[in-house]
N, C-alpha and C positions, 0 to 999 in steps of 0.2 A: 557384080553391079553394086554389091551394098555400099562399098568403101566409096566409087566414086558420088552416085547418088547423093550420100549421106555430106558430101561436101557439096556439092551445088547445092544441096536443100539450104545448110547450115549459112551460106555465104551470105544465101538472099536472106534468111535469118536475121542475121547479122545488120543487116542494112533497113529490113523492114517489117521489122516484128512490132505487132499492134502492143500499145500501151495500154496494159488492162490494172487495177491497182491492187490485184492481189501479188503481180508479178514484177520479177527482178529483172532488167534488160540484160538482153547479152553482154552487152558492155560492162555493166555492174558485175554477171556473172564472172566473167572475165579479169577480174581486179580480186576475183576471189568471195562477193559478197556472197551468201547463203539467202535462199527464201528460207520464210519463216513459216514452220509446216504447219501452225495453224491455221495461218489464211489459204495454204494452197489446199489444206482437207476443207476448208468451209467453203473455196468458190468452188473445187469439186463435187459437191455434195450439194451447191445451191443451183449447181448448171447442168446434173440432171434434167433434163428433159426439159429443159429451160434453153433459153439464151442469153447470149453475154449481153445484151444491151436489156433485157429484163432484168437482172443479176446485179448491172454493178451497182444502182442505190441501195438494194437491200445489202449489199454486201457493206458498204459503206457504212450504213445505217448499224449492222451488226458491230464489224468491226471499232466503233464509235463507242458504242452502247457496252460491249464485252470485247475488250483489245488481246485478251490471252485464254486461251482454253479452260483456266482457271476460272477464269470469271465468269464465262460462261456456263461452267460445269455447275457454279454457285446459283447462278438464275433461276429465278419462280419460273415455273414448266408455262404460265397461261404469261409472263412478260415474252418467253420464247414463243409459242405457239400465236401473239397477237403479233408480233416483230413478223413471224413467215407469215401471214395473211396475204394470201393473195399470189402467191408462189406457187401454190399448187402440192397435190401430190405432200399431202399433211402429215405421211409416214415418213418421210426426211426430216420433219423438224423432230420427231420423237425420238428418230433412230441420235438425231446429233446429239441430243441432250444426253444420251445414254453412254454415247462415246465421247461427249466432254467429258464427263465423268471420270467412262474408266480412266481414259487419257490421264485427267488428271489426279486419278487415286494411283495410278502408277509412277507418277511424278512425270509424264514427257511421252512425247508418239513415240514406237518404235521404229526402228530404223532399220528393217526389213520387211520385203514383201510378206513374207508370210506371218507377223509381226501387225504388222498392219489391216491381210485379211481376217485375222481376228478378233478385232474391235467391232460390235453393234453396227450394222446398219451398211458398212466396209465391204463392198463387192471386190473381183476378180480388177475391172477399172480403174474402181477409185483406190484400191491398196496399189497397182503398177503405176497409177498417174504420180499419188506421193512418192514413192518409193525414188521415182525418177524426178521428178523436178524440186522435188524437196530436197533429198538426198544424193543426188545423181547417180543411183545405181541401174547398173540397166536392165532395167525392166522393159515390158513391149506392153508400152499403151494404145488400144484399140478402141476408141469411140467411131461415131456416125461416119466424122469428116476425114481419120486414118480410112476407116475399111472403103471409101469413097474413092481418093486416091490408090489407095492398093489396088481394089478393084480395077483400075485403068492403068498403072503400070504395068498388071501382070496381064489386062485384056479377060480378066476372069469371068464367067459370063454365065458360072452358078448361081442360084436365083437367093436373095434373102427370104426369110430369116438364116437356112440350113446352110447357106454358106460360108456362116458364120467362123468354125471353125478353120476351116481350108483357108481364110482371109487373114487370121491370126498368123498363122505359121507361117504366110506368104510376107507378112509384116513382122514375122520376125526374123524373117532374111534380108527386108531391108537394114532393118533397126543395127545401130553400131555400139560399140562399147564406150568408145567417148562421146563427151557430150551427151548422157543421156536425156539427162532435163531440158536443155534446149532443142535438142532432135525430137522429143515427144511435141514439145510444144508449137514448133515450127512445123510440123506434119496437121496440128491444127489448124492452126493461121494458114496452111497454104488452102487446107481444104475449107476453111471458112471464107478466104478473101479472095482465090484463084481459080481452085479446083472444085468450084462452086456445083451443088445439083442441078443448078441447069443452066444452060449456055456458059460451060468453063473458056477460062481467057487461056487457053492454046496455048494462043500467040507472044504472049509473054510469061507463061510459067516458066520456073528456072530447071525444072527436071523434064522438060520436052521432051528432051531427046535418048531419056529412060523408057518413056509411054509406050507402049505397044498399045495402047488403044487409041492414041492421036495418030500412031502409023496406018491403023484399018480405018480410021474415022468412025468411032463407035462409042468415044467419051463420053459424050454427053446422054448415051445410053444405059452408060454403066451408074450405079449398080445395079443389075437386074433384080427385079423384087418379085416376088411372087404375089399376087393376089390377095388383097383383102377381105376377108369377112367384111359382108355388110352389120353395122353394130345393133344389135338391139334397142327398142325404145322402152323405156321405162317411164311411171308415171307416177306422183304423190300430191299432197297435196300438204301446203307450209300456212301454220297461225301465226300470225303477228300482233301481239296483243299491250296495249297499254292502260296501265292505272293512273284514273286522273285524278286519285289521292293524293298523288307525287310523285305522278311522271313515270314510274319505274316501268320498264318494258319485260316481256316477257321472255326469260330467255335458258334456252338449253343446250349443258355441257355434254356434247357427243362421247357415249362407248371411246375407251382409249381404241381398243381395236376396232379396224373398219374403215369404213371412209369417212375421211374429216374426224378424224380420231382424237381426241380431247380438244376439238375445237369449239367455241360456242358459237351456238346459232339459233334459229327457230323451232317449236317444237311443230310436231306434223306428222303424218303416216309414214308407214313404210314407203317403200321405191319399188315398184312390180310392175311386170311387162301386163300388158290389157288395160292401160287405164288405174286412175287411183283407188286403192283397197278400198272396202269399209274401216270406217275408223271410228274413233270417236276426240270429236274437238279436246284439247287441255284444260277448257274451262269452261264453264257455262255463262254465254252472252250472245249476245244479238250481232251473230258474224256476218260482216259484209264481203262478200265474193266479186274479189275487183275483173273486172274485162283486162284479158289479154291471160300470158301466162309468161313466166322462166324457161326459160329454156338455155341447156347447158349439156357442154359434153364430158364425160369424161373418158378415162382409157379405154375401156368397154361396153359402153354404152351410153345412149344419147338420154338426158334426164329431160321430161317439161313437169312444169311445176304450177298448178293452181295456186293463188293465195287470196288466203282471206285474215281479214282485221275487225279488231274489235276494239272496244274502250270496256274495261268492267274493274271493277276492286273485287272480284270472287277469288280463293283461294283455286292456287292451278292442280290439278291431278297431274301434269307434266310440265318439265320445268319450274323456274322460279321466278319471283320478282328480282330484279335488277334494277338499281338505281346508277348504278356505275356505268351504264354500257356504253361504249364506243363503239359504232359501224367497220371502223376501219380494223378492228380486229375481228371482222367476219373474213369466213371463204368466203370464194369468189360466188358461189351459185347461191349463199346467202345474203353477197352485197346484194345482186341482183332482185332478188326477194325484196329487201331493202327500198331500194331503189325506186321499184314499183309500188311498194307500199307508203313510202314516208311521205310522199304530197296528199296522197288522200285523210291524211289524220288532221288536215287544214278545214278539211271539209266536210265531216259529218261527225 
């Protein structure tokens, strides 16, 4: 099955591969052009657990800002970490900065999978995604929208996460040796635009007639997933403080490790399931505790967030003065913070 498959995928490829601007059209490929394996490790590494239509201005943005791995290997760590704001998931800006680097203290990506798994930050994925659409060796790349499609060609009906493995190897009896880079990429686009999670278009996918799970009628079932834990709640509470000496806001540069890892944001308690800790405020002033609250999730657990503001020129025990600060270089769960706090400093 692999050889014909891999040609009915490749055809419709050919004819209707989404235009994303990290990528080289088949056409272009076809004339011999090369992607440039910077931008295909940076939209890798930004479409973690993201998606493409989140992805392309920041990728734009990046690419604009630092056009070569060099450049960006040269970047102040807080111009990268204010550029990902808002992306999520704050251990990929760190891991990249790390592998700009070696990248570029090595002079150039390598140009093997196993080459590539050991660069900073560089999983099993993102080393077979470059490997193949950078390079075109063939490598088997497996994300959400390959093990999707897999999962219904092959009618597999082992449950996620554990079926993780069995789906790889099934996928890599599809996967052929030519055209690696456009075969990876085309088994995305089919499962981003056709082979959709839910209510897939059958009727017009171009490997219909590979599907044993359109033969039982059971696509739209697949992939089976196993059961979620229900996530934990966790609770804190966020200062937001300004000096109305001159403006400066109060603000603090998060533990490189952790969540929101060298990001800035507000200072505040810990994050603990029961409600928020005992703590003690970052300064001494007269805190106003605004009505409503944050609330924000992350991978493992649900966050809500009290916040309280103040106005004081008192020296902070956490964090600092900031005269420079820009909103747009918060996380998300600190715009929000933000958000809710910045119209009330109109008013008291």
């Amino acid at each position: 099955m692999c050889e014909s498959f891999a040609k009915d995928l490749l055809a419709w490829y050919d004819a209707h591969a989404r235009v994303l601007p990290w990528r080289i059209s088949p056409a272009d490929r076809a004339k011999g052009v090369m992607p440039d394996p910077y931008r295909i490790w940076l939209s890798e590494v930004m479409l973690q657990q993201t998606t493409v239509a989140a992805v392309k201005d920041y990728f734009n943005r990046f690419t604009t800002r630092w056009p070569d791995v060099a450049a960006l290997a040269a970047a102040a760590d807080a111009d990268v970490m204010a550029e990902w704001a808002g992306l999520g998931y704050y251990a990929r800006a760190r891991n990249l900065l790390a592998c700009a680097r070696a990248v570029a203290s090595a002079g150039g990506f390598p140009k093997t999978e196993a080459g590539l798994l050991a660069l900073p930050g560089v999983g099993p994925y993102t080393a077979a995604a470059i490997a193949a659409i950078a390079f075109d060796l063939p490598a088997v790349v497996v994300d959400g929208n390959v093990e999707r499609v897999t999962s219904r060609i092959f009618a597999m009906n082992d449950p996620l996460p554990a079926a993780r493995p069995k789906l790889r190897d099934l996928a890599a009896e599809l996967s052929p040796r030519e055209r690696p880079g456009d075969y990876a990429q085309a088994m995305m686009d089919l499962g981003a635009t056709i082979c959709t999670p839910r209510n897939p278009a059958c009727t017009i996918c171009p490997v219909f007639s590979h599907c044993a799970a359109r033969r039982l009628g059971i696509a739209a079932e697949l992939p089976r997933k196993a059961p979620k834990a229900a996530k934990p709640e966790r609770a804190g509470v966020v200062y937001i403080a300004r000096r109305p000496s001159d403006g400066a806001w109060l603000i603090e540069t998060r533990p490189e490790k952790g969540l929101l890892g060298g990001m800035p944001g507000f200072p505040g308690s810990d994050w603990v399931a029961g409600g928020a800790p005992a703590h003690e405020p970052p300064l001494t002033a007269d805190w106003l505790t605004l009505n409503g609250e944050v609330r924000h999730t992350f991978t493992h657990f649900h966050l809500s967030l009290q916040v309280r503001i103040a106005r004081s020129d008192a020296a902070p025990r956490q964090g600092e003065w900031r005269a420079d600060f820009s909103p747009s270089a918060l996380p998300t769960v600190m715009r929000k913070a933000w958000d809710l706090a910045a119209p009330q400093f109109h008013e008291f």
